[in-house]
C-alpha positions in Angstrom: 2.6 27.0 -11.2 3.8 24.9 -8.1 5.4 26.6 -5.2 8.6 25.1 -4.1 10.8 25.7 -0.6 14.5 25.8 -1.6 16.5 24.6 1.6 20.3 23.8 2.1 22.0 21.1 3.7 25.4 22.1 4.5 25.5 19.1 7.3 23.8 16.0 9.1 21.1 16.9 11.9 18.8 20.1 12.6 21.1 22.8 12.7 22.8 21.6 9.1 19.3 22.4 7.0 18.8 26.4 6.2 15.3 26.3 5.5 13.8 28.6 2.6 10.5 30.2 4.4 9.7 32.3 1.4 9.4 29.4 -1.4 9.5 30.2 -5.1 7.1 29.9 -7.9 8.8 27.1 -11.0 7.0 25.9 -13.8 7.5 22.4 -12.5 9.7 20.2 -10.3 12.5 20.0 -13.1 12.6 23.8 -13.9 13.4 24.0 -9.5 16.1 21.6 -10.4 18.2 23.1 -12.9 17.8 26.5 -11.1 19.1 25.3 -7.6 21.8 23.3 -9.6 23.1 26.8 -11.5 22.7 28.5 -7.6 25.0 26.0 -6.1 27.2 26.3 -9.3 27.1 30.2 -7.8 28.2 29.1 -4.7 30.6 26.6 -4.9 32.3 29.4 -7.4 32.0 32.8 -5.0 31.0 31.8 -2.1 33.3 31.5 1.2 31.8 30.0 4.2 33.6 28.9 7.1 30.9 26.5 8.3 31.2 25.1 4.6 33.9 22.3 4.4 33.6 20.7 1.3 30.7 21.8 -0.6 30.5 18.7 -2.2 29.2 17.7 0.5 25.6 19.8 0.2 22.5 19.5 -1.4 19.8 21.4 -2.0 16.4 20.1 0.0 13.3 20.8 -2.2 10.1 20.7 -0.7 6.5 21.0 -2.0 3.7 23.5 -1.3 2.5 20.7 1.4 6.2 20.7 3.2 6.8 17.2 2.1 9.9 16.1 0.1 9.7 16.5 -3.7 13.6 16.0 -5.2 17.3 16.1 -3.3 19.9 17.4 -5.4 23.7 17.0 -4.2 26.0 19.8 -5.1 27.9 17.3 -6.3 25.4 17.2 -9.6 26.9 20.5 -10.6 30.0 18.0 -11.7 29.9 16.7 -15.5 30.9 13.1 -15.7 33.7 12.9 -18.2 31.4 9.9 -20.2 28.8 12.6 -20.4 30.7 14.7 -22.9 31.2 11.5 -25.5 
């Protein structure tokens, strides 16, 4: 199974990326998607950050084994279109 790094973007440039230097282990790149997307449902619901504006405004960074970008997922995915419920 591939190994994924998990990082945050909370804003633009450097210092806005918390980088994951552990990685975890996902069945494949969708199975890393829907669990970062139920972790920023986590966080947008409990957690209080005072660097955190809008957390709207994040996404999740993942990155493969190799460091390079696999899949960006906005916090803003966490958000069910209303056409998506006909």
């Amino acid at each position: 199974m591939p190994l994924f790094f998990i990082n945050v973007r909370h804003r633009p440039g450097p210092t806005g990326l918390a980088v994951d230097p552990e990685g975890a282990v996902y069945a494949d790149l969708n199975a890393a998607r829907e669990d970062v997307l139920a972790q920023a449902r986590v966080m947008i619901a409990r957690e209080r950050h005072t660097f955190v504006r809008d957390w709207m405004d994040c996404s999740f960074e993942i990155m493969d084994q190799a460091g390079q970008p696999a899949l960006t997922v906005p916090f803003s995915d966490t958000v069910v279109e209303l056409e998506d419920w006909d």
